[in-house]
VEXZA-720583 format. One line per field, with one value per residue: residue in one letter; residue number from 1; chain; x, y, z of N, C-alpha, C, O in turn. Coordinates in steps of 0.1 Angstrom, whole numbers, plus 2048, in hexadecimal, padded with zeros to 3 digits. Example, Ala and Ser with C-alpha at 12.3 -4.5 7.8 and 13.67 -1.06 7.14 Angstrom:
<rs>
residuo = c(A,S) .
num = c(1,2) .
cadena = c(A,A) .
nc1 = c(884,880) .
nc2 = c(7C7,7EA) .
nc3 = c(84E,847) .
cac1 = c(87B,889) .
cac2 = c(7D3,7F5) .
cac3 = c(84E,847) .
cc1 = c(884,881) .
cc2 = c(7DF,800) .
cc3 = c(84E,84F) .
oc1 = c(88E,886) .
oc2 = c(7DF,80B) .
oc3 = c(855,850) .
</rs>
This chain:
<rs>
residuo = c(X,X,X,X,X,X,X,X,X,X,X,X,X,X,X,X,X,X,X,X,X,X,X,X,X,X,X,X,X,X,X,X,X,X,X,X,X,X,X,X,X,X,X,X,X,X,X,X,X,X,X,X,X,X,X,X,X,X,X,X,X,X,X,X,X,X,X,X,X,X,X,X,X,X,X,X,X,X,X,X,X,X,X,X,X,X,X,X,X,X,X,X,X,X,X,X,X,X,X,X,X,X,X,X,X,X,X,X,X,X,X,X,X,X,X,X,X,X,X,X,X,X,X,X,X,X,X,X,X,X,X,X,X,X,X,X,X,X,X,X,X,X,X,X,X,X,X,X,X,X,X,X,X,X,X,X,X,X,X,X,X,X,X,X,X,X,X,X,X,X,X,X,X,X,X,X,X,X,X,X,X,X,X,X,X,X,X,X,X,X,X,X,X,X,X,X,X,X,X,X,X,X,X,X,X,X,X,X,X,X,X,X,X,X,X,X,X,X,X,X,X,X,X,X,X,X,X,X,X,X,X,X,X,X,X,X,X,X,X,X,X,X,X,X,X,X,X,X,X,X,X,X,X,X,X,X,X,X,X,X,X,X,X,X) .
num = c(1,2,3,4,5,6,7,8,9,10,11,12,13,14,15,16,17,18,19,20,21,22,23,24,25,26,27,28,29,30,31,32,33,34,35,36,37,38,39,40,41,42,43,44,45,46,47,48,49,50,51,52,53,54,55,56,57,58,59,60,61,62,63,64,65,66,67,68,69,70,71,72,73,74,75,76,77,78,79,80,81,82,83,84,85,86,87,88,89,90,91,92,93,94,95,96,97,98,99,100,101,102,103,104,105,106,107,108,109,110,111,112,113,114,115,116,117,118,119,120,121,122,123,124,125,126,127,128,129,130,131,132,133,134,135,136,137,138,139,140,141,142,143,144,145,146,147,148,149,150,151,152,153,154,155,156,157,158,159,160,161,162,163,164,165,166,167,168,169,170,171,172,173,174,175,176,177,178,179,180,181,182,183,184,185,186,187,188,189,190,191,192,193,194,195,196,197,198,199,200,201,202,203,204,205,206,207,208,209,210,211,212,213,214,215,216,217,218,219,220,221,222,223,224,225,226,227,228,229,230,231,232,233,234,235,236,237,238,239,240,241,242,243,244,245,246,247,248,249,250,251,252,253,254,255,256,257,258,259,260,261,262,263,264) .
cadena = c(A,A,A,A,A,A,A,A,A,A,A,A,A,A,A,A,A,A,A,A,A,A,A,A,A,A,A,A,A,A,A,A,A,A,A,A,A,A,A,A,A,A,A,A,A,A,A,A,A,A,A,A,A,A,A,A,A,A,A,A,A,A,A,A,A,A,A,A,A,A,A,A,A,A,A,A,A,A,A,A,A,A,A,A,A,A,A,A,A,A,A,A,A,A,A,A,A,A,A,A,A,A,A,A,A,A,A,A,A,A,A,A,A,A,A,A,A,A,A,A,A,A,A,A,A,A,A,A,A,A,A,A,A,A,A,A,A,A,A,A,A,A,A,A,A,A,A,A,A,A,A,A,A,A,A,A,A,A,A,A,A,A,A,A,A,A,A,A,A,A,A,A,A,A,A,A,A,A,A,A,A,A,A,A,A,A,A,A,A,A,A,A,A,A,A,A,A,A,A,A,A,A,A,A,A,A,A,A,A,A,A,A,A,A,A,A,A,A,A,A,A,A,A,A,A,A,A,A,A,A,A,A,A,A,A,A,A,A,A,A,A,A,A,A,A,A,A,A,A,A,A,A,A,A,A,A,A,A,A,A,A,A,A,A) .
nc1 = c(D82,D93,DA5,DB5,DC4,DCA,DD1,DCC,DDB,DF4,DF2,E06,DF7,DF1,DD6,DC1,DC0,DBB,DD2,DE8,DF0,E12,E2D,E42,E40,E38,E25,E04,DF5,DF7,E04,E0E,E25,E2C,E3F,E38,E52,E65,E5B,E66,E82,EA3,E97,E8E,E76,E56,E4D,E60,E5E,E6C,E6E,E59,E4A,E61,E57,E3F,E44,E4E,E39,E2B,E3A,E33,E1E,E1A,E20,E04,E01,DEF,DE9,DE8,DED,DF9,E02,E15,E1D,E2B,E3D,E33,E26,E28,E19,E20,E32,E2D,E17,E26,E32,E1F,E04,DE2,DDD,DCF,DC6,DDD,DE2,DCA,DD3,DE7,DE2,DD5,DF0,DF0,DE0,DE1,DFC,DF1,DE2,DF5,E08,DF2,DF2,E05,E0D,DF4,DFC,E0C,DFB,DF0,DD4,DC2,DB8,DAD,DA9,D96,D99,D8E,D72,D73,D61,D69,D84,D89,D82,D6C,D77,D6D,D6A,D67,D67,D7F,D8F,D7F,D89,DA5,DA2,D9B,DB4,DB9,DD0,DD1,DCC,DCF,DC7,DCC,DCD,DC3,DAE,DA7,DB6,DD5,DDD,DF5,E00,E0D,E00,DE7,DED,DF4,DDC,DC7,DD3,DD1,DB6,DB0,DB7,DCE,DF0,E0B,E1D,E2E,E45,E54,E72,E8B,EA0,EB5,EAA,EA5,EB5,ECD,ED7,EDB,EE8,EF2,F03,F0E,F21,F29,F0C,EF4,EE4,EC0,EB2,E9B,E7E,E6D,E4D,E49,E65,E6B,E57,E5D,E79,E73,E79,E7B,E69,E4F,E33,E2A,E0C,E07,E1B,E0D,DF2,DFE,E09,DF2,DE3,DF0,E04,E1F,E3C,E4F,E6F,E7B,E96,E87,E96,EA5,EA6,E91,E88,E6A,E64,E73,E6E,E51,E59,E64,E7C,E96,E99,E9C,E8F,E7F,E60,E4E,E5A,E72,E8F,EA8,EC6,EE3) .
nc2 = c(9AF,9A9,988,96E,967,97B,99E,9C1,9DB,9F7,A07,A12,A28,A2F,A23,A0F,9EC,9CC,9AF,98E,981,987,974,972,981,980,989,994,9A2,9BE,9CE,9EC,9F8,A15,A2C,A49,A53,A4E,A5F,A75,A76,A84,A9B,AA7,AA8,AA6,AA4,A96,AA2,A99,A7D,A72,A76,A63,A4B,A4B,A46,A2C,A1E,A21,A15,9F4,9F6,9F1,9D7,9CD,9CB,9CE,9E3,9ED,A07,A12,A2B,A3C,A59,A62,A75,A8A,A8D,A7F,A6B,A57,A67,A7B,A76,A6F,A87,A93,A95,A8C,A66,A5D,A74,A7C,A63,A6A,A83,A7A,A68,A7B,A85,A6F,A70,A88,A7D,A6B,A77,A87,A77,A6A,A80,A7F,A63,A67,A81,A6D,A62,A4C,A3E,A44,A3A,A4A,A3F,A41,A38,A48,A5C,A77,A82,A94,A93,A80,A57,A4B,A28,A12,9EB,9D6,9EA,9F8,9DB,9DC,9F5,9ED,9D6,9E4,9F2,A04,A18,A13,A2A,A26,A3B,A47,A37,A1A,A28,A29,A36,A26,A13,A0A,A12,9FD,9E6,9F0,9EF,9D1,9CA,9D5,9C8,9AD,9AE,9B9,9A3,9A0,995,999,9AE,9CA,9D8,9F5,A08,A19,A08,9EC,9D2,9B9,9BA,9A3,9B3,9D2,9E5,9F9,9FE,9E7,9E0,9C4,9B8,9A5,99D,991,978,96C,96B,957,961,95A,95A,97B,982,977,97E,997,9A9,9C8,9CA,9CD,9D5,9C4,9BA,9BF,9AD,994,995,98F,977,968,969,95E,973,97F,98F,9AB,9BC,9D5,9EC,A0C,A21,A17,A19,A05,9F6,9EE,9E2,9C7,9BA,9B6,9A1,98F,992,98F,9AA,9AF,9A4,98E,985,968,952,939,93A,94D,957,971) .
nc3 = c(843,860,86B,874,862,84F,84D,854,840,835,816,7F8,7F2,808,813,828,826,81E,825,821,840,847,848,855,868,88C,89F,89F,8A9,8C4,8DE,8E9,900,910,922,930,938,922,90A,914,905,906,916,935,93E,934,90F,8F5,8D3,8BB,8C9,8C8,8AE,8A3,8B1,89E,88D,88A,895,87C,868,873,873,856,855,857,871,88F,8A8,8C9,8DE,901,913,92C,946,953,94C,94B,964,983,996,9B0,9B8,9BE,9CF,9E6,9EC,9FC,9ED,9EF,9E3,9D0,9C3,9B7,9A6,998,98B,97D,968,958,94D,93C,927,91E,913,8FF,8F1,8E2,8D8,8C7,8B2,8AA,89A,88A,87A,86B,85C,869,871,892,8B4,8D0,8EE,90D,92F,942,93E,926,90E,8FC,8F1,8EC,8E6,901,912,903,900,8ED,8D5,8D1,8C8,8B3,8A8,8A4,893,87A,873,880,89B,8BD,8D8,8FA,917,932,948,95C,962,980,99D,9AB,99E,982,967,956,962,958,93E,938,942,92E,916,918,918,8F9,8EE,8EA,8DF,8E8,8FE,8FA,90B,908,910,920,922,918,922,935,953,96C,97E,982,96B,966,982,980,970,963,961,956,939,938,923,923,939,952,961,97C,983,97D,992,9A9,9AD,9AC,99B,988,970,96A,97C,99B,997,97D,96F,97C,971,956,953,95A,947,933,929,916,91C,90C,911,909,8F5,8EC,8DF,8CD,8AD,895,8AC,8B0,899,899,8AA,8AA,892,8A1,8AA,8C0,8DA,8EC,90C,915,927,934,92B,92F,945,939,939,929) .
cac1 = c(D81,D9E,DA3,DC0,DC9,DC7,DD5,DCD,DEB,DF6,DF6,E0D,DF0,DEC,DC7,DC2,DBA,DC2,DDB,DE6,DFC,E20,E35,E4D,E37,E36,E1B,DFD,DEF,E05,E00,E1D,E22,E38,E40,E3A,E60,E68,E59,E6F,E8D,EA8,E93,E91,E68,E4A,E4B,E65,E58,E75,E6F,E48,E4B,E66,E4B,E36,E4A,E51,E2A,E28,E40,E30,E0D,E18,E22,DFD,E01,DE7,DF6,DE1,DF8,DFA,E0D,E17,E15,E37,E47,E2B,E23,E29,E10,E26,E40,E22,E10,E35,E37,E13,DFA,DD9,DE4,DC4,DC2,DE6,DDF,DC6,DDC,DEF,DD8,DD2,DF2,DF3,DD5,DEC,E06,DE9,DDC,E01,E09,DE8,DF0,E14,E04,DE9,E04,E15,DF2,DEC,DC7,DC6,DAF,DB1,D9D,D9F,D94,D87,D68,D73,D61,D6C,D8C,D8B,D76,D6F,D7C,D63,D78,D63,D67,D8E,D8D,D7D,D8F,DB3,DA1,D9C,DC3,DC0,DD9,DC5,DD6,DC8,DC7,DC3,DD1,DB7,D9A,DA7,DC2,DDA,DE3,DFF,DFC,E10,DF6,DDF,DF1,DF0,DCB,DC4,DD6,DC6,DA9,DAC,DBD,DDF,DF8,E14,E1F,E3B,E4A,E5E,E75,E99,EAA,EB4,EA2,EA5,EC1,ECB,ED9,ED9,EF1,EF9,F07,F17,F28,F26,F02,EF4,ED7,EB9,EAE,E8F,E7F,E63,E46,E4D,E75,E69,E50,E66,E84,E70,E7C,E72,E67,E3E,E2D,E21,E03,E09,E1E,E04,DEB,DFD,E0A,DE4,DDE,DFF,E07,E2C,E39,E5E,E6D,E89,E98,E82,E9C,EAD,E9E,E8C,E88,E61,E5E,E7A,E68,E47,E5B,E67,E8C,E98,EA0,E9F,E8D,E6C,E5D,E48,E60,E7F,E97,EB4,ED1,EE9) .
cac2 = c(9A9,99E,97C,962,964,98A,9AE,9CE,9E2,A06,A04,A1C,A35,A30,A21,A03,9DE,9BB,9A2,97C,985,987,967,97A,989,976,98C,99E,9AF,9C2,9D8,9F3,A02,A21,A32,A5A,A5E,A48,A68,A7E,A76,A8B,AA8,AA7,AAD,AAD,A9C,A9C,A9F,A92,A6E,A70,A73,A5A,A41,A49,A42,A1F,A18,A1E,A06,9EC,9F2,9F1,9C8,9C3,9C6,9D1,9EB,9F8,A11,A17,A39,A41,A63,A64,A7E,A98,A8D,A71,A69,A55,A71,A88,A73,A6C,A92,A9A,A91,A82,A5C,A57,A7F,A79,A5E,A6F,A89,A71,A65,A83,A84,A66,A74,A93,A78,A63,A82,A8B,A68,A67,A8A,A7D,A5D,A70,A85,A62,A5D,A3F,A3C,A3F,A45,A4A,A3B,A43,A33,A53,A65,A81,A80,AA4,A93,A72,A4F,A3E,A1B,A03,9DD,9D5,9F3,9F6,9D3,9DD,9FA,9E4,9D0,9E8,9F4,A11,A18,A14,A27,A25,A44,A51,A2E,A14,A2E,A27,A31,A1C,A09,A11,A14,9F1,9E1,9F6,9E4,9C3,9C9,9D7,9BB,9A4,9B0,9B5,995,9A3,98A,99C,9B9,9D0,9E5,9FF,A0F,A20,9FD,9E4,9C1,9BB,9AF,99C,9B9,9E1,9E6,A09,9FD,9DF,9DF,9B7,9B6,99E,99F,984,978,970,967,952,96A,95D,95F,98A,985,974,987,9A9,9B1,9D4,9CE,9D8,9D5,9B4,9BB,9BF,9A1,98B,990,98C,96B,963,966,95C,97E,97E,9A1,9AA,9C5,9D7,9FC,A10,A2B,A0F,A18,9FC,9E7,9EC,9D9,9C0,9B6,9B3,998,982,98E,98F,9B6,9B5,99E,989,980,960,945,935,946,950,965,973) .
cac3 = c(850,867,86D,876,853,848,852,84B,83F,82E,808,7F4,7F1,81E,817,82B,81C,824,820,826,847,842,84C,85D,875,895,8A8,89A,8B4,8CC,8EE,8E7,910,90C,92C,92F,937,90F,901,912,8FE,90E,91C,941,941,924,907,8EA,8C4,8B8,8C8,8C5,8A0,8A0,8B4,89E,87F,88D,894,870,864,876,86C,849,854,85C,881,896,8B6,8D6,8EA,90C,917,93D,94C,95F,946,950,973,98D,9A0,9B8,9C0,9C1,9E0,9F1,9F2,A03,9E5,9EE,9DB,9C7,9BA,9B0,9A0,98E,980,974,95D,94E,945,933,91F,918,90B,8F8,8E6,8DA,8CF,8BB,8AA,89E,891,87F,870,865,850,86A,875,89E,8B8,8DC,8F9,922,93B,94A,934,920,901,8F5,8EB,8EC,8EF,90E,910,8FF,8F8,8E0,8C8,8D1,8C2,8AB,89A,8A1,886,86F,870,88D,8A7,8C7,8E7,906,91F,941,94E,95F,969,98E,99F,9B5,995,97C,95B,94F,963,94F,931,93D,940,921,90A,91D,911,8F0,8E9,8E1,8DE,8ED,901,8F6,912,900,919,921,924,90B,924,947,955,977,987,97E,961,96A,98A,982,95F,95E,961,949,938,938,916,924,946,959,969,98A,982,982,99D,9B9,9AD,9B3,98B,983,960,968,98B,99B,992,96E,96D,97C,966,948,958,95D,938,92A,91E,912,91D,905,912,8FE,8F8,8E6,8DD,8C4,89E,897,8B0,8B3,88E,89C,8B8,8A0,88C,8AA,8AF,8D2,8D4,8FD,919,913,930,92E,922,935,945,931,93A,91D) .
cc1 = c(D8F,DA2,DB4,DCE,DD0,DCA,DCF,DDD,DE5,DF7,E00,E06,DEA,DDA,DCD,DB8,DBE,DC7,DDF,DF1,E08,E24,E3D,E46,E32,E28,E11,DF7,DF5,E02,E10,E1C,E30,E32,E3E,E49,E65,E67,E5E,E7D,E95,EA5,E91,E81,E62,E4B,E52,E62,E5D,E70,E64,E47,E54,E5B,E43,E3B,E4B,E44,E2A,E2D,E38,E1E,E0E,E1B,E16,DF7,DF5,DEC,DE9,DF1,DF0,E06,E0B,E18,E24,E41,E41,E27,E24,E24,E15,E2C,E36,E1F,E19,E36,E28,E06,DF0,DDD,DDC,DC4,DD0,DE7,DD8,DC8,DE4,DEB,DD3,DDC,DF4,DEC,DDB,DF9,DFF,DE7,DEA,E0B,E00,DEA,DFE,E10,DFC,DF4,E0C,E05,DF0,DDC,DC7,DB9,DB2,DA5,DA1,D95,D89,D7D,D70,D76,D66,D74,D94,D81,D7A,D73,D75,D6D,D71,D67,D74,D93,D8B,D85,D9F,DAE,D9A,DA5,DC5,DC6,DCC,DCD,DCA,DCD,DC5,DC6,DC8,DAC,DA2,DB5,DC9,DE0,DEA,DFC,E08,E08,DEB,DDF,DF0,DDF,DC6,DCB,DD2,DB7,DA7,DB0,DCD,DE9,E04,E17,E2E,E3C,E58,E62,E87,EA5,EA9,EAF,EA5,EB2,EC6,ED4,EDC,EE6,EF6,F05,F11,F1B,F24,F1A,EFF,EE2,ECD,EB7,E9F,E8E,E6D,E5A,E47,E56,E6E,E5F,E57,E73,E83,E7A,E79,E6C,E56,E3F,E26,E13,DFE,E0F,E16,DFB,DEF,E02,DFA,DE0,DEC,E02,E16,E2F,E4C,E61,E7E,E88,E90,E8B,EA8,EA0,E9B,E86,E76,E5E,E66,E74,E59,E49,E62,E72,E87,EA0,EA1,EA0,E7D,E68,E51,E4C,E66,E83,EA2,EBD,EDA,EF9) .
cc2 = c(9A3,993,974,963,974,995,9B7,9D6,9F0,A05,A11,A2A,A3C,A2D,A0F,9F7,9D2,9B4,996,985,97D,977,967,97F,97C,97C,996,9A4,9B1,9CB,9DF,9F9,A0A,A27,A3F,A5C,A59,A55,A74,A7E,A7C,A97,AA0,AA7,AAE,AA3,AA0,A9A,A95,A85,A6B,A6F,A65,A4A,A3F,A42,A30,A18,A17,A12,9FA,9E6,9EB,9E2,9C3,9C1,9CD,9D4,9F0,9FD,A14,A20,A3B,A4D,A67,A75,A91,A97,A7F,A71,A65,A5F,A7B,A87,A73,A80,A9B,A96,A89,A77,A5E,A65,A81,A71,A62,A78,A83,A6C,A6F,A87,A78,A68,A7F,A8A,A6F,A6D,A89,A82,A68,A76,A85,A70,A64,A79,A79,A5C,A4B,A48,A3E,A45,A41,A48,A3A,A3E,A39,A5A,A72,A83,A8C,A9E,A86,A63,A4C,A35,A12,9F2,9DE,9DF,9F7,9EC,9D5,9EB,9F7,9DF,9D4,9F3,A01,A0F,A1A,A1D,A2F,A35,A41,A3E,A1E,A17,A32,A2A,A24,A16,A0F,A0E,A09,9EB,9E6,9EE,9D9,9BF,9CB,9D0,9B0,9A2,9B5,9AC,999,99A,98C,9AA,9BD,9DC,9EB,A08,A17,A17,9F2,9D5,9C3,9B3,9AC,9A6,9CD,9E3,9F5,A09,9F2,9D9,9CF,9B0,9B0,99B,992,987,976,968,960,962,967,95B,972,989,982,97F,999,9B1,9BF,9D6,9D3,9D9,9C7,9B3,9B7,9B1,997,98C,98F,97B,961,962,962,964,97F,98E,9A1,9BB,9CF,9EA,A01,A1E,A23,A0F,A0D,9F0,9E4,9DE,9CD,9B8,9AD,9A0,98B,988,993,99C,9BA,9A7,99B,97C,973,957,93F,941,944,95A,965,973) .
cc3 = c(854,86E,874,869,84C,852,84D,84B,833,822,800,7F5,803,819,81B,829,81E,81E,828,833,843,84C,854,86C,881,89D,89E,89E,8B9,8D3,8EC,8F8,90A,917,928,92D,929,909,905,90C,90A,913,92A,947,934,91B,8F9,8DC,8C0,8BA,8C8,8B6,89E,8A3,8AA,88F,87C,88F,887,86A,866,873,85F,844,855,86A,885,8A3,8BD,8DB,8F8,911,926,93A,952,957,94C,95C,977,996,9AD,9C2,9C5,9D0,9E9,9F5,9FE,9FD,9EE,9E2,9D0,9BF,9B3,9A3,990,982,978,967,955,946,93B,929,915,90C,8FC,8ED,8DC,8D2,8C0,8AF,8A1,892,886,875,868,85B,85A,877,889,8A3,8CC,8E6,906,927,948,93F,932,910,8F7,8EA,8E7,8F1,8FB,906,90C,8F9,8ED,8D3,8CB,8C9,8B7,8A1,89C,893,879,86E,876,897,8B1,8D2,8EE,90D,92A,94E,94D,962,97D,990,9A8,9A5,989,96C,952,959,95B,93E,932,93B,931,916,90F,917,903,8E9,8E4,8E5,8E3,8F5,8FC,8FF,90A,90C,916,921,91B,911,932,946,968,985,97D,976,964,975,988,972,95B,961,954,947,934,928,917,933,948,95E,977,98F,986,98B,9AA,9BA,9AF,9A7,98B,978,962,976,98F,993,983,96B,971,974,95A,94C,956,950,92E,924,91F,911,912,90B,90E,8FE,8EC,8DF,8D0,8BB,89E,899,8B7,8AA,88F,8A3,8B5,899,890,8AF,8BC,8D0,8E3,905,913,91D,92B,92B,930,93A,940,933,92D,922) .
oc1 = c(D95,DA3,DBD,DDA,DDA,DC5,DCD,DE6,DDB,E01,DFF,E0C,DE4,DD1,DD6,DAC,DCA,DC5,DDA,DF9,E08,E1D,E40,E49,E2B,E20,E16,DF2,DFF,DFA,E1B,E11,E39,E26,E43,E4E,E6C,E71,E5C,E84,E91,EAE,E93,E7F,E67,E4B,E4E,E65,E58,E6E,E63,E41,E4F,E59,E3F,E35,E49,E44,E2A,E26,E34,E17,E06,E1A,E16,DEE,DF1,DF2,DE1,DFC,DE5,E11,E00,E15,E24,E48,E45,E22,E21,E28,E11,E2B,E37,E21,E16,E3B,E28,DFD,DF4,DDF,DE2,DC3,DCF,DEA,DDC,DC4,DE7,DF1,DCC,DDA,DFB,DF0,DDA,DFD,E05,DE9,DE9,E12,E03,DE4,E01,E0F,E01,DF4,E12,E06,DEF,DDA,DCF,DB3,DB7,D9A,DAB,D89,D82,D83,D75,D7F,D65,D71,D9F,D7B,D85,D73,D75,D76,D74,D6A,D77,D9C,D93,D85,DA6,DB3,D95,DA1,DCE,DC3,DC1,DD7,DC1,DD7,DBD,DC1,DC7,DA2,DA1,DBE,DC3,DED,DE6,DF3,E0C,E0A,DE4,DD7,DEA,DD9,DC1,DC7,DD0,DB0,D9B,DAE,DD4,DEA,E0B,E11,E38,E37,E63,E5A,E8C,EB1,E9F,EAF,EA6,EB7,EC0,ED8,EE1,EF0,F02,F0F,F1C,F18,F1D,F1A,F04,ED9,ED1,EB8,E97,E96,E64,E60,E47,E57,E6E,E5D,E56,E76,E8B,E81,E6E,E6A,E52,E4A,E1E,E12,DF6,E09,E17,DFA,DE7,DFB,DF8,DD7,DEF,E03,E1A,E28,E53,E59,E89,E7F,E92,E83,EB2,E95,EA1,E82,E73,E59,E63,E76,E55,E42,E65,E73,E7D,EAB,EA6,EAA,E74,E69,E4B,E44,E60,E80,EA7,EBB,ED9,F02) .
oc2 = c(99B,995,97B,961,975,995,9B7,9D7,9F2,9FD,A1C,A34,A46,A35,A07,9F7,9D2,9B1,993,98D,973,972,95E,97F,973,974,99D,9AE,9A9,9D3,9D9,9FF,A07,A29,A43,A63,A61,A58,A7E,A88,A7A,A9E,A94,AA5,AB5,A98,AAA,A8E,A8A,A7F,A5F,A65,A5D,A41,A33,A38,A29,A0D,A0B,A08,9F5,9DC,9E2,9DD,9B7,9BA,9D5,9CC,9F5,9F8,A17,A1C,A3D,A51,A73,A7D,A9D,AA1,A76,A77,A6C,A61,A82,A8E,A76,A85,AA5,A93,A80,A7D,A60,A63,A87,A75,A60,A78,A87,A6D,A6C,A8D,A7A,A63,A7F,A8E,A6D,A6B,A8E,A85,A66,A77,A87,A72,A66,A76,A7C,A52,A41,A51,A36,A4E,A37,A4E,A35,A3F,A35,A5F,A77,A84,A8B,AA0,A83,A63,A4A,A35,A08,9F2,9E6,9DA,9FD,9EF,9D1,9EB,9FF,9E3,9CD,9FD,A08,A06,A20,A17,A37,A3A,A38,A3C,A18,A0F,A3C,A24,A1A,A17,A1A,A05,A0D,9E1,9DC,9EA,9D5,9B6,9C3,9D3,9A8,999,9B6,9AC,993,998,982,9B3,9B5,9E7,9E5,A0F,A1A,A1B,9EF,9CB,9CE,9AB,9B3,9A2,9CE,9E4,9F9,A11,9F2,9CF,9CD,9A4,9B3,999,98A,991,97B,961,963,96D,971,95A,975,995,989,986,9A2,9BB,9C0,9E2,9DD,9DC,9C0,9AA,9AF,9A9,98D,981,990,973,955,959,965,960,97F,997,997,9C4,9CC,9F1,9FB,A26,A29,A0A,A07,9E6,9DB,9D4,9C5,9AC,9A3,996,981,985,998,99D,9C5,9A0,9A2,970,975,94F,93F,94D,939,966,95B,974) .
oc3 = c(84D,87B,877,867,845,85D,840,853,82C,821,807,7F7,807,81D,816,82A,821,812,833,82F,83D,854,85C,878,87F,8A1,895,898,8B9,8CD,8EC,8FC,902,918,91D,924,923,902,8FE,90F,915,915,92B,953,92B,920,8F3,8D8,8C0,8AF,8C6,8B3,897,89A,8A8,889,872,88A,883,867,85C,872,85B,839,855,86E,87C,8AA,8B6,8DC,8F9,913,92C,92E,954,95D,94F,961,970,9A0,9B6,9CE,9CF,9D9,9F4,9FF,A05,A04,9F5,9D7,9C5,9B2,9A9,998,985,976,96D,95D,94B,93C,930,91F,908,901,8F2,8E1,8D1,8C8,8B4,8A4,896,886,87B,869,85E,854,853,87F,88D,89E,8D1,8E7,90B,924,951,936,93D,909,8EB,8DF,8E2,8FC,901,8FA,913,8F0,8E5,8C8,8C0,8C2,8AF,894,897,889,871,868,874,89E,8AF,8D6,8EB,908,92D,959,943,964,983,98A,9AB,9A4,985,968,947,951,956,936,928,935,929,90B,906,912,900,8DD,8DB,8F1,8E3,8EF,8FC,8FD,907,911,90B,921,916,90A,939,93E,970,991,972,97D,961,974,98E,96C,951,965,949,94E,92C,921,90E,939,941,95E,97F,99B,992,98E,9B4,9C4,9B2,9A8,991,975,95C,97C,988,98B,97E,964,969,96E,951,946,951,94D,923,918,92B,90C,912,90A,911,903,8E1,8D9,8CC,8BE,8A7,893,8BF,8AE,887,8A1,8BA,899,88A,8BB,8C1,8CA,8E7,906,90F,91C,921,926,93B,938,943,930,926,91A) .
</rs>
């Protein structure tokens, strides 16, 4: 059983068994969001092995501290629902494709996992039991705490809403103690670093520091309700070796919304 006190973790032989949690470990539960375009690496469209294995390498690690990971995967790498409806799309049947890819990205997440000998199982928002559960909390909950990767699919069920509001919602609800947006950028910073070389980056920020300032780190949406449950979102580059299990153990490896604000 997992408690306050206790983890499950990987043993030399990969069977999982409990221990006192580590000391080191600041978070034990964790909402990983990883965008569709993260898992194109440098391909231009689809999804590259290469950094899907590497993901998955890095989940490992971190299981093996004890932690407890749900994922949430966007859609954008195989379709954008946005750009879809901007070009003629009905919004809502855009939407919907969108969500199936994210299911496409969920199902190829959970197969690199499973080759890494870690436990996973995948749940959408939309019924299709062929290949995956529906979304029950309770039993998502429940196999976090007995040491499976959880990732979410197919978004919120509905369109209109983006899929880091989707995350927002879903570590909300299973009590996860932090969100980890894993993206293309190493934190936010107080003006576009591409454009303006002496852009400087926050260390960490207020929720309604990125809500007035019209930040880009989620969607209002998503930022209000983690505000509304005091969810601490960190958001760091996911293309730096291991800064999933960094991020696990407190360091400051980006931008962690939720505090002060802090410029660097």
């Amino acid at each position: 059983m997992t408690n306050d006190k206790f983890d499950c973790y990987l043993d030399v032989d990969n069977n999982f068994i409990t221990k006192s949690r580590g000391m080191g470990i600041k978070y034990r539960r964790v909402l990983l969001k990883l965008s569709g375009e993260a898992l194109m690496g440098n391909l231009g469209y689809g999804i590259s092995p290469e950094v899907v294995q590497e993901i998955a390498a890095e989940v490992a690690a971190v299981l093996n501290e004890g932690v407890q990971m749900a994922i949430v995967v966007g859609g954008g790498n195989i379709f954008r629902g946005l750009k879809a409806a901007a070009g003629g799309m009905d919004r809502a049947t855009a939407d919907y494709i969108g969500m199936i890819a994210t299911v496409m990205n969920a199902l190829t997440l959970q197969d690199a996992l499973e080759r890494n000998d870690i436990p996973t199982r995948v749940q959408t928002a939309i019924e299709m039991q062929e290949v995956a559960e529906p979304y029950i909390r309770r039993r998502a909950i429940r196999h976090l705490e007995k040491g499976r990767v959880v990732i979410f699919g197919a978004g919120s069920g509905n369109p209109f809403f983006t899929t880091d509001t989707t995350a927002a919602l879903r570590a909300a609800e299973i009590d996860a103690e932090v969100i980890f947006k894993a993206t293309k950028v190493d934190g936010i910073y107080d003006c576009d670093p591409k454009l303006n070389p002496k852009a400087r980056r926050y260390q960490s920020l207020t929720y309604s520091h990125v809500l007035s300032q019209d930040l880009r780190v989620m969607d209002s949406t998503a930022i209000a309700l983690c505000k509304e449950n005091d969810l601490p979102i960190m958001v760091f580059d996911l293309r730096v070796r291991g800064n999933i299990h960094r991020a696990v153990m407190g360091e400051t490896v980006g931008t962690i919304v939720g505090g002060s604000c802090e410029i660097s």
